[in-house]
Kinemage of the C-alpha trace (Angstrom):
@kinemage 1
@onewidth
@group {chain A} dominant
@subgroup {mainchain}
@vectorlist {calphas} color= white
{ca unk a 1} P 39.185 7.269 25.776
{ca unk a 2} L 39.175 10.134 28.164
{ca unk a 3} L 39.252 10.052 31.752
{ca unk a 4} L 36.317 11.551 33.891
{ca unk a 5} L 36.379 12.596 37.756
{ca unk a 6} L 33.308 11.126 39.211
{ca unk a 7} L 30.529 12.101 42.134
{ca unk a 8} L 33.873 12.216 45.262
{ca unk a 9} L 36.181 13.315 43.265
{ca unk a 10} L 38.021 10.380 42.027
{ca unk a 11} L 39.229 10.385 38.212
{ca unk a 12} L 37.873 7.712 36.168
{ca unk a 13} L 38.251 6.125 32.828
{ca unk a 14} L 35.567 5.963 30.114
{ca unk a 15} L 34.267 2.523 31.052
{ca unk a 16} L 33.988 3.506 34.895
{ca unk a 17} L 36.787 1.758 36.462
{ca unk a 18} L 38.983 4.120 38.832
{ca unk a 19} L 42.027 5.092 37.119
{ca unk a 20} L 45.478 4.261 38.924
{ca unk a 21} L 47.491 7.015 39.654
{ca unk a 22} L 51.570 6.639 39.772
{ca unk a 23} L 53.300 8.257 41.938
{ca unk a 24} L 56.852 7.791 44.340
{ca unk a 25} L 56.526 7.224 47.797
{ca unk a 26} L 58.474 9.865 49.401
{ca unk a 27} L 60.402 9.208 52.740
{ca unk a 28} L 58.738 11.102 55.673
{ca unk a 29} L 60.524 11.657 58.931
{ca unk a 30} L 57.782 12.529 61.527
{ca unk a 31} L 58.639 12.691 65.185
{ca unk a 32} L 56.817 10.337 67.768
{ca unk a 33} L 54.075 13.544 68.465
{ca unk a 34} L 53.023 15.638 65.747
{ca unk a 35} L 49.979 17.889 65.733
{ca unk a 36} L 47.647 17.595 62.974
{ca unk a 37} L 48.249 20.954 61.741
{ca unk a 38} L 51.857 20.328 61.340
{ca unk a 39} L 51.396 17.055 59.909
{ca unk a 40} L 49.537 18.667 57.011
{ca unk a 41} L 52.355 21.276 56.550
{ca unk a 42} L 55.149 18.377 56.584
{ca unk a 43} L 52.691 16.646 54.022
{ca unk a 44} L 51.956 19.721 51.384
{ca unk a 45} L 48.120 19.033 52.005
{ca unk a 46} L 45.607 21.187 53.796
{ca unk a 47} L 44.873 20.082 57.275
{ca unk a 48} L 41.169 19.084 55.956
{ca unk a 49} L 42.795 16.678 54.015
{ca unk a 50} L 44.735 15.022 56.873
{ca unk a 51} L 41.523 15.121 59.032
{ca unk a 52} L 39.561 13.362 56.595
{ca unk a 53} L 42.129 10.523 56.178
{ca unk a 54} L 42.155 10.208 59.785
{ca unk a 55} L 38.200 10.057 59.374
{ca unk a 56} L 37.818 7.478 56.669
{ca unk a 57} L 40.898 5.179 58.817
{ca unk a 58} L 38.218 5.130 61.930
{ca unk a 59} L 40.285 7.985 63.859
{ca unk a 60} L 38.443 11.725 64.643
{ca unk a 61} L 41.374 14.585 65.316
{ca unk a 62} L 41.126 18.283 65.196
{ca unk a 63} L 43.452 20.318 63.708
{ca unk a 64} L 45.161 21.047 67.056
{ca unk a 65} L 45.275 17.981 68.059
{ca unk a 66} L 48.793 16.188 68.362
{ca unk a 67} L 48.634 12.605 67.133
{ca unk a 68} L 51.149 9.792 67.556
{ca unk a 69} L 53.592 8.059 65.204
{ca unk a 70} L 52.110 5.061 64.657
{ca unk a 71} L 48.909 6.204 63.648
{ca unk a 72} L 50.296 8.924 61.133
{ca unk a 73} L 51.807 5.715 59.445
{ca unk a 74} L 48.298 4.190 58.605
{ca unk a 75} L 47.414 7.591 56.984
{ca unk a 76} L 50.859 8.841 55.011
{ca unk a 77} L 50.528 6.253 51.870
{ca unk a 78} L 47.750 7.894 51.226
{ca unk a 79} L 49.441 11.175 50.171
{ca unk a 80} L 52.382 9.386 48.643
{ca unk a 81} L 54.951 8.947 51.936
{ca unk a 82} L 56.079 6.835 53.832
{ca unk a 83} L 56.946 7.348 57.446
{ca unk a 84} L 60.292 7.405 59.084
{ca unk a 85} L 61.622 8.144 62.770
{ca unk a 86} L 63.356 10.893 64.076
């Protein structure tokens, strides 16, 4: 069975259902401000792709825009870390 990616982007398998994919959570040691832009670059992701995790967890930031720790944590599983303290 082969896997497809479907209408956002997500890869699925032949019968439809969303395919799992593994990966490590990686430790992440982000200060108590970061900006957005920064963020991204600590992540390996484009700051689009921060903004519109920030987006889809009810939260609207610009790229220059310095968020706080506790909010980064909602968003970092989603690129496989998890958030420490400096």
């Amino acid at each position: 069975m082969t896997n497809k990616i479907d209408d956002r982007g997500r890869q699925v398998g032949g019968d439809g259902a969303e395919v799992e994919e593994e990966y490590e959570i990686e430790p992440l040691e982000v200060p108590a401000a970061i900006s957005v832009h920064d963020l991204a670059e600590l992540m390996m992701t484009t700051p689009v792709e921060v903004i519109k995790e920030f987006m889809r967890n009810g939260h609207m930031f610009a790229i220059n825009d310095v968020v706080e720790h506790d909010i980064v944590t909602k968003i970092a599983p989603a690129f496989g870390f998890e958030v420490l303290s400096l």
